[in-house]
C-alpha positions as CSV (number, residue, x, y, z in Angstrom):
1,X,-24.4,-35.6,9.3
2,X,-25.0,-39.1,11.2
3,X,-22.6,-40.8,12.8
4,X,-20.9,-44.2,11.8
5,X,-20.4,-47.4,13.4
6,X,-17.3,-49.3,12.3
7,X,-19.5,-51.4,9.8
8,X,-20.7,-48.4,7.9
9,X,-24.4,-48.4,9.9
10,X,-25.7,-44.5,10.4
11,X,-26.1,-43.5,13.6
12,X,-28.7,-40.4,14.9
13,X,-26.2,-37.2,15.4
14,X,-26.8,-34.8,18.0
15,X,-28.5,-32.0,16.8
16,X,-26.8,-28.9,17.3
17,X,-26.3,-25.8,15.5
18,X,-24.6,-25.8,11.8
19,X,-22.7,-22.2,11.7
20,X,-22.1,-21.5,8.4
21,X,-19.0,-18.5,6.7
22,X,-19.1,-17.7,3.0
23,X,-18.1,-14.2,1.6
24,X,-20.0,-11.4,1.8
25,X,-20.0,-11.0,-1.7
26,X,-19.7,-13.7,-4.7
27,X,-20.0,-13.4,-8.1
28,X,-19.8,-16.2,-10.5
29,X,-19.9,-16.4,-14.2
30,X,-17.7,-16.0,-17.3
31,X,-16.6,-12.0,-17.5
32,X,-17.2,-11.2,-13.9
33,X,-13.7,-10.1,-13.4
34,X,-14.6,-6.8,-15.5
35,X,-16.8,-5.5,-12.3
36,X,-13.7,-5.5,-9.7
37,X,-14.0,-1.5,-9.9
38,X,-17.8,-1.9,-9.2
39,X,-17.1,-4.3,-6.6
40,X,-13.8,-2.3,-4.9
41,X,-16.3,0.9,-4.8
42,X,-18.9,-1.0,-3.5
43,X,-17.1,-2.2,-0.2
44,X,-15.3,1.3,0.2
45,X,-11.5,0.7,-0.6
46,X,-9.6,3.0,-3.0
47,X,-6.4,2.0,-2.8
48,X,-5.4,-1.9,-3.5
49,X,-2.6,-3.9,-3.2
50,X,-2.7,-7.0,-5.3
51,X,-0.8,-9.6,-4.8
52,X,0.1,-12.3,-7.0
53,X,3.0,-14.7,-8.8
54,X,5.8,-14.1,-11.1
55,X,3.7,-15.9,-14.4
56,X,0.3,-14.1,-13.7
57,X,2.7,-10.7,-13.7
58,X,3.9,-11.6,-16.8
59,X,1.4,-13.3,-18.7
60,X,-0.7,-10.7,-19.6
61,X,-3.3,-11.8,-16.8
62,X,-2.5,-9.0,-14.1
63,X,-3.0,-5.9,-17.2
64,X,-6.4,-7.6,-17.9
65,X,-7.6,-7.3,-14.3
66,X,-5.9,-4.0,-13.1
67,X,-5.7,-2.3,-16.4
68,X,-9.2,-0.8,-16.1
69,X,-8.6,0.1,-12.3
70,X,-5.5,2.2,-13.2
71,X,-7.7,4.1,-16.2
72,X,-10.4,5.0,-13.5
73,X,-7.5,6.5,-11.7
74,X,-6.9,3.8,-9.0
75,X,-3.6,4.0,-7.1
76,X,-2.6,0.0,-7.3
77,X,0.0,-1.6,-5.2
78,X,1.7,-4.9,-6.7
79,X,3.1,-7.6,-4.5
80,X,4.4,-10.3,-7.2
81,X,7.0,-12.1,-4.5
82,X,4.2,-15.2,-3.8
83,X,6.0,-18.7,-4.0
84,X,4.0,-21.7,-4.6
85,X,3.5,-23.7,-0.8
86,X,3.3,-20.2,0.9
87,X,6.2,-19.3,3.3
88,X,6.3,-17.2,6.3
89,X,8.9,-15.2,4.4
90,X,6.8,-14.7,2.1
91,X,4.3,-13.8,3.8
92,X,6.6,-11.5,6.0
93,X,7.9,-9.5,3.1
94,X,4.2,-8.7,1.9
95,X,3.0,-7.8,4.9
96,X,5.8,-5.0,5.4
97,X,4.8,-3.8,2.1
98,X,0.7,-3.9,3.0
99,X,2.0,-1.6,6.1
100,X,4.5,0.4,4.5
101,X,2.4,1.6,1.2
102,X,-1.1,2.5,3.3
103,X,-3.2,0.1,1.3
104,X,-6.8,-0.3,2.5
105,X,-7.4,-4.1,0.9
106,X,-5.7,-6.4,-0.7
107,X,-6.8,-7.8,-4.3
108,X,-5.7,-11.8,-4.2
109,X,-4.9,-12.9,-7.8
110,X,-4.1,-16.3,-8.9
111,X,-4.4,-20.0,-7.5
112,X,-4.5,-20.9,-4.0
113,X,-0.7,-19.7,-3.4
114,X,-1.2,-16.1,-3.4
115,X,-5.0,-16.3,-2.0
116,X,-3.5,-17.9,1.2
117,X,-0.9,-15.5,1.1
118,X,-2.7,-12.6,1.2
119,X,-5.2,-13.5,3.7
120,X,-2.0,-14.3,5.8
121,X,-1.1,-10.9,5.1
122,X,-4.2,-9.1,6.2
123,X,-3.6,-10.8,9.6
124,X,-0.1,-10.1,10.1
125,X,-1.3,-6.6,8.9
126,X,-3.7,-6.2,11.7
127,X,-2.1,-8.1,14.8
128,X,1.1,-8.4,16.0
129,X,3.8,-11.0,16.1
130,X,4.4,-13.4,13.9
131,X,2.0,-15.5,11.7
132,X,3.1,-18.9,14.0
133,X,1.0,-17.0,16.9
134,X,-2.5,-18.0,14.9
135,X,-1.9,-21.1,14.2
136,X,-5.1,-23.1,14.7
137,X,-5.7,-23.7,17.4
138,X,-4.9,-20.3,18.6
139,X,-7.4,-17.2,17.7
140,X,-7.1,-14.1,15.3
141,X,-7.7,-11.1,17.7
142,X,-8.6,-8.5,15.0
143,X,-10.1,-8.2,11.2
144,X,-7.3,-7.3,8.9
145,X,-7.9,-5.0,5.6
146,X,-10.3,-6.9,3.3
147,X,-9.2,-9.4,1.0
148,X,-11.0,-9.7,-2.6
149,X,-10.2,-13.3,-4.3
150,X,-9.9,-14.0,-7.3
151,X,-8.8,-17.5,-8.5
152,X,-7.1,-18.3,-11.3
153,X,-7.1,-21.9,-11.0
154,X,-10.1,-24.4,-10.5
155,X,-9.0,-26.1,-7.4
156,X,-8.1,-25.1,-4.2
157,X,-11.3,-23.0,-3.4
158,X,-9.2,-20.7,-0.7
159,X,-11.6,-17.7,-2.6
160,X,-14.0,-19.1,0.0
161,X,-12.7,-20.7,3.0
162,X,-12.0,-19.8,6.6
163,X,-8.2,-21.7,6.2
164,X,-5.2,-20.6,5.3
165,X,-2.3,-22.7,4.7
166,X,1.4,-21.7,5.4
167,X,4.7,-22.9,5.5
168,X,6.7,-22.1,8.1
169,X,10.2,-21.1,6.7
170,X,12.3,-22.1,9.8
171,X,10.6,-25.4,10.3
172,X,9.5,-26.4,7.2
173,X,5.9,-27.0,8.8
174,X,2.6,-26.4,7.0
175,X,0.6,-24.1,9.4
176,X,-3.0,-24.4,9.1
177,X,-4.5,-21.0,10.0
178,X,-8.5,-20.6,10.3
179,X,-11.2,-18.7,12.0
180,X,-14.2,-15.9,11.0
181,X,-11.4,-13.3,10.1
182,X,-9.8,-15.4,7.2
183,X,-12.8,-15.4,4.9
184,X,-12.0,-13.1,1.8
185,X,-14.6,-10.1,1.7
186,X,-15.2,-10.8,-1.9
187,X,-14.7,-13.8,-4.4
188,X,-15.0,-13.2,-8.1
189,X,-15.2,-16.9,-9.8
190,X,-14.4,-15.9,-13.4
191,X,-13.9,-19.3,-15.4
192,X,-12.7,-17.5,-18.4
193,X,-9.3,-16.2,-16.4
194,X,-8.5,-20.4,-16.3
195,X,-8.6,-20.8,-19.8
196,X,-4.9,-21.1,-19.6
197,X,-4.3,-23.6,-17.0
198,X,-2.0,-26.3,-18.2
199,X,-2.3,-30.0,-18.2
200,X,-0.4,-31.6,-15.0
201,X,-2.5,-27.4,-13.5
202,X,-5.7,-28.5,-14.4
203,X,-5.1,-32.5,-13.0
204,X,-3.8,-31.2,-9.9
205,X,-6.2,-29.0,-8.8
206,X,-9.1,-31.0,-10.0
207,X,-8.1,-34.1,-8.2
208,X,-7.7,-31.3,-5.1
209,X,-11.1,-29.6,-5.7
210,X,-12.6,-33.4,-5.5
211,X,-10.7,-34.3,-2.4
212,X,-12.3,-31.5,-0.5
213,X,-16.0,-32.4,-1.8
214,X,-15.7,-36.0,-1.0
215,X,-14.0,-35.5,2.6
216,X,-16.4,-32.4,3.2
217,X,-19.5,-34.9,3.0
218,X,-17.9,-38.0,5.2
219,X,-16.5,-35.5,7.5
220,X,-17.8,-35.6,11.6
221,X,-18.8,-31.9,10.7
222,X,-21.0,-32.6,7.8
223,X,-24.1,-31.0,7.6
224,X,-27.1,-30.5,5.4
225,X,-25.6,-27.4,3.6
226,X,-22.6,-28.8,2.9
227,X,-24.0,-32.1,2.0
228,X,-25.2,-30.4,-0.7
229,X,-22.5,-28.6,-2.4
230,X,-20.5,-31.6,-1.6
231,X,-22.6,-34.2,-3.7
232,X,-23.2,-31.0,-6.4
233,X,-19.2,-30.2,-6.3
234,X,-18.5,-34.0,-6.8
235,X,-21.2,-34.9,-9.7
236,X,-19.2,-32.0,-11.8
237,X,-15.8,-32.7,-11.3
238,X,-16.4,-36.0,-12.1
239,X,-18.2,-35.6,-15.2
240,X,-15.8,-32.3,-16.5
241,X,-12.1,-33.3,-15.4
242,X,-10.7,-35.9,-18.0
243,X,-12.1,-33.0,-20.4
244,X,-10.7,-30.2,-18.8
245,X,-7.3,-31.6,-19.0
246,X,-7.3,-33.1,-22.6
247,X,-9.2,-30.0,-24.1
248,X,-8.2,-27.0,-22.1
249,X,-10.2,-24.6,-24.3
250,X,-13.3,-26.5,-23.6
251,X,-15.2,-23.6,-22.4
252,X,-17.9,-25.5,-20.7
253,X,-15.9,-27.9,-18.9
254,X,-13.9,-24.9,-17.6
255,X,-17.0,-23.5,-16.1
256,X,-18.1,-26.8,-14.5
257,X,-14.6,-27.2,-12.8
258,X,-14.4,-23.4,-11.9
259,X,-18.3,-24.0,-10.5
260,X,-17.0,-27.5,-8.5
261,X,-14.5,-25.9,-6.9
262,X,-16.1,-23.1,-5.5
263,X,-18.9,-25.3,-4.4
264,X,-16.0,-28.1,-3.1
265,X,-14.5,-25.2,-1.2
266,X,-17.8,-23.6,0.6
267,X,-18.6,-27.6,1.9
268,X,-14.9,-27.8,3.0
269,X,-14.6,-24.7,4.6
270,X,-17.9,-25.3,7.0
271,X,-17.3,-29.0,6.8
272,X,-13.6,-29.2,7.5
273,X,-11.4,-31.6,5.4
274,X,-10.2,-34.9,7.1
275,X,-7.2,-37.5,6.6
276,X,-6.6,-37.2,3.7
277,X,-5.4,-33.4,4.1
278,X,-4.1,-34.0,7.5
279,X,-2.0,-36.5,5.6
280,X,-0.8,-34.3,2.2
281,X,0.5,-31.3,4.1
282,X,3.3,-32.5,5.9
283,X,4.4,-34.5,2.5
284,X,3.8,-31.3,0.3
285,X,6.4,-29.1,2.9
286,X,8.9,-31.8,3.4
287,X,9.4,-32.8,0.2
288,X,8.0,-29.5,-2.1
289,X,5.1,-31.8,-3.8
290,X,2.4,-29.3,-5.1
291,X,-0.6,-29.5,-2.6
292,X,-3.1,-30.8,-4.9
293,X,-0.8,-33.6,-6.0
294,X,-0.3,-34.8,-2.6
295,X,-3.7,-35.0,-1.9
296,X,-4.4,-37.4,-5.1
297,X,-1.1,-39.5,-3.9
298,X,-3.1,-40.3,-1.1
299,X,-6.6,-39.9,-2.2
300,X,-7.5,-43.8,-3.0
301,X,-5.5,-45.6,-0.3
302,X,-7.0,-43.0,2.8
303,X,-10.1,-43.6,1.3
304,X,-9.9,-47.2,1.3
305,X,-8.7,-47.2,5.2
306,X,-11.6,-44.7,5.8
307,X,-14.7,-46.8,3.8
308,X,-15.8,-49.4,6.7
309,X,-16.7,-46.6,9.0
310,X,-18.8,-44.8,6.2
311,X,-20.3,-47.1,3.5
312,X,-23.3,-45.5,2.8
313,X,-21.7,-41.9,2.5
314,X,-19.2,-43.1,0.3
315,X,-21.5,-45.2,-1.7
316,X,-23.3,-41.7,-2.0
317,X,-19.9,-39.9,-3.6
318,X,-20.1,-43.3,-6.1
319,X,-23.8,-42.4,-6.7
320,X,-23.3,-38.7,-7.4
321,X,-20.2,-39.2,-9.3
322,X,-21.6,-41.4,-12.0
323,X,-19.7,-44.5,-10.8
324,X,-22.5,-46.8,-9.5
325,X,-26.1,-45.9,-9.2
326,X,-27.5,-48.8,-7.6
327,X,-29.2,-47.6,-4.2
328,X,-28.9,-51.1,-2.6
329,X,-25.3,-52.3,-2.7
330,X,-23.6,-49.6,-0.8
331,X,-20.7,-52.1,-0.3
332,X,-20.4,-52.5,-4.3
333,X,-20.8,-49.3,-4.7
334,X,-18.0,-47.3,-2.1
335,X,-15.9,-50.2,-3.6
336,X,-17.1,-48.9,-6.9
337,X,-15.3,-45.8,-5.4
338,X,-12.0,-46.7,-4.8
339,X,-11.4,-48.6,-8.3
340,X,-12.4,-45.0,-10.2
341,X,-9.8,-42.9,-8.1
342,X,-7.2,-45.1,-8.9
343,X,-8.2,-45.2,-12.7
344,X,-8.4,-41.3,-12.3
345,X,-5.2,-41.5,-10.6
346,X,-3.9,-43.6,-13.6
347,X,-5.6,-41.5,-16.5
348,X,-4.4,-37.9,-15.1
349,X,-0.9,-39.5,-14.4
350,X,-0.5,-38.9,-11.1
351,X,2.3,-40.6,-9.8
352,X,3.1,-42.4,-6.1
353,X,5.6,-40.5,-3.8
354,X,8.4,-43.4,-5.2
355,X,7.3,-42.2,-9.1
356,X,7.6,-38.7,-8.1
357,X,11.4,-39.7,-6.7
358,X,11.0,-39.2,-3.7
359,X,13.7,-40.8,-1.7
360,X,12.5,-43.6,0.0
361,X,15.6,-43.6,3.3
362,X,14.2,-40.0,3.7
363,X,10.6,-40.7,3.7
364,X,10.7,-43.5,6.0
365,X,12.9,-41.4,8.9
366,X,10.2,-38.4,8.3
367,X,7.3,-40.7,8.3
368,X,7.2,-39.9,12.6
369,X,7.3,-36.3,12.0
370,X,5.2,-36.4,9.3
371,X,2.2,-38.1,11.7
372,X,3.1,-36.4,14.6
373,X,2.3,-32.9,12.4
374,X,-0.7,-34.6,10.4
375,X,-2.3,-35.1,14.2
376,X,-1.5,-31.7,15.1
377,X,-3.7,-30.1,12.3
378,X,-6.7,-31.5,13.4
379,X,-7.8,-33.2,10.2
380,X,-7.6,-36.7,11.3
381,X,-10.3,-36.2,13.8
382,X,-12.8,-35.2,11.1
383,X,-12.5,-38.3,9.6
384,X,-15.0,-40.9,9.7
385,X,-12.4,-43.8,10.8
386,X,-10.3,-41.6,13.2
387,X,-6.6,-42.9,12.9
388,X,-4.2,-44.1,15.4
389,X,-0.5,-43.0,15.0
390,X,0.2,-46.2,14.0
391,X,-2.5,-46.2,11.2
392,X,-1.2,-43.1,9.8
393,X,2.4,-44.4,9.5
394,X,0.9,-47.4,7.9
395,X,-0.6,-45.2,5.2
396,X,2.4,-43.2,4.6
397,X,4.1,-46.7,3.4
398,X,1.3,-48.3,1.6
399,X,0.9,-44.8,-0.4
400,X,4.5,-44.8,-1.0
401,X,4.4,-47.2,-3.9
């Protein structure tokens, strides 16, 4: 990536190595679930535990993936105690059972919640204490059991990223967890298992899965690679969202927005996400707003504080995303930007932190905490405008409304 002067002028970045993590294994396309016995064979596991939510236990969606395993004669495990937001005690509690039952890998089914979770899992499985030990910046001595992902949701991309995100139950912190040792052994991107995401689902994670592409291509750690499935994640989303949500059997938009967020989540995860995530966490712990949510509360007004430093890359994400294609008005155009998130805000209904209800006393005495613990992840410094304290406690109130 180049750097960025306050006007929005690239600047020559210092060449140095781009180090880049996917899974070892990834398979993408409608159906590809049916090959998890291939797959588990493949790697040389035998013995699974999945784990999982209450609804993808009871829907009918668990049978369909473990239902052939157990007919080839598979001893499977079942952890369905996941909690949306991931908790340390939830975390905990798997983790006793990963060590108790002598599983050799743990199948991850569902949206981001129980993908985090179980990679949390494999670590706790593998090195002592307790999961508050590896938070970032801190490392992850040893490689847990393998973890095969398998998303249920088009959105948070965790099938493929070196993060994990988890609550601490004692503190009510979001801890962000990362490093080589995260990074699922295997993702299977099956399109056809979110042919039941609901409405408010679908928004959510959408406006999530386009959050990570546009802050993975104006973050400091941009590069070439991740440029790319940025600008391709965004150009999807874009185009397949509003459809998604309004005709959730639209099989073809499914397998755009499944596509976008894997693609969102590979630029993110070498990338690294910036304010705007720095920024949702603490909000999505204190006051239990759904992560993806939280990132579209913020999503126009960060982007509006962030713009005068990057111009031209944020007149690319206008370019890519359909908005505004002429290539010699980056100001129009990155201001083209900021008017279509807050009409995608306004057509996907995605309400302010005050329109959530939100108390506004109890906002305003968390807002230090709240950028005190956005600092402390790291995101901020990614962005392209890095924030002061004070900035960031501005944005908490202008976002509020």
């Amino acid at each position: 990536m180049t750097a960025s002067t306050s006007t929005g002028t690239a600047l020559p970045a210092t060449a140095v190595p781009t180090t880049i993590v996917v899974p070892r294994l990834l398979l993408i396309g409608g159906g590809a679930g049916v090959q998890l016995g291939a797959i588990l064979k493949q790697i040389g596991v035998c013995r699974p535990l999945v784990v999982t939510d209450p609804f993808i236990r009871d829907s009918g969606i668990l049978e369909r993936v473990v239902g052939p395993l157990r007919a080839a004669g598979l001893d499977i495990g079942i952890f369905a105690d996941t909690v949306p937001d991931p908790t340390t005690d939830a975390v905990d509690a798997g983790a006793v059972q990963l060590r108790a039952g002598g599983f050799d890998s743990l199948i991850a089914l569902g949206g981001g919640s129980p993908i985090d979770t179980a990679k949390a899992m494999s670590i706790l499985g593998a090195n002592r204490g307790v999961l508050r030990d590896y938070k970032v910046p801190n490392p992850i001595p040893h490689r847990g059991v393998p973890v095969i992902a398998i998303p249920t949701t088009a959105g948070t991309g965790s099938e493929v990223t070196r993060f994990t995100v988890i609550t601490d139950s004692a503190s009510d912190e979001k801890m962000l967890i990362a490093g080589l040792t995260v990074v699922p052994e295997v993702a299977i991107v099956d399109y056809e298992l979110t042919l039941t995401m609901p409405w408010r689902l679908t928004a959510d994670t959408g406006i999530d899965s386009l959050t990570h592409a546009i802050e993975a291509y104006v973050s400091r750690k941009a590069s070439p690679f991740t440029d790319t499935l940025a600008l391709a994640a965004m150009a999807r989303i874009a185009r397949h969202l509003r459809t998604a949500c309004t005709q959730p059997d639209n099989r073809e938009a499914r397998e755009q927005m499944m596509l976008g967020a894997t693609q969102a989540g590979m630029a993110f995860s070498n990338a690294s996400v910036a304010l705007v995530h720095g920024m949702s966490r603490p909000i999505g712990a204190h006051f239990h707003v759904p992560h993806g949510l939280s990132n579209a509360m913020l999503l126009p007004t960060v982007t509006a504080f962030s713009l005068p430093a990057a111009r031209d890359r944020y007149a690319a994400c206008a370019r890519a995303m359909g908005i505004h294609q002429d290539e010699s008005n980056a100001a129009a155009a990155s201001l083209a930007l900021i008017e279509a998130l807050q009409r995608l805000n306004a057509d996907l209904k995605v309400p302010s932190p005050q329109a959530y209800g939100i108390d506004r006393d109890r906002y305003e005495r968390l807002i230090p905490l709240m950028t005190e613990q956005a600092l402390a992840s790291g995101s901020p410094a990614n962005n392209p405008r890095v924030p002061s304290r004070e900035d960031i406690a501005v944005l908490y109130r202008q976002a509020y409304v």
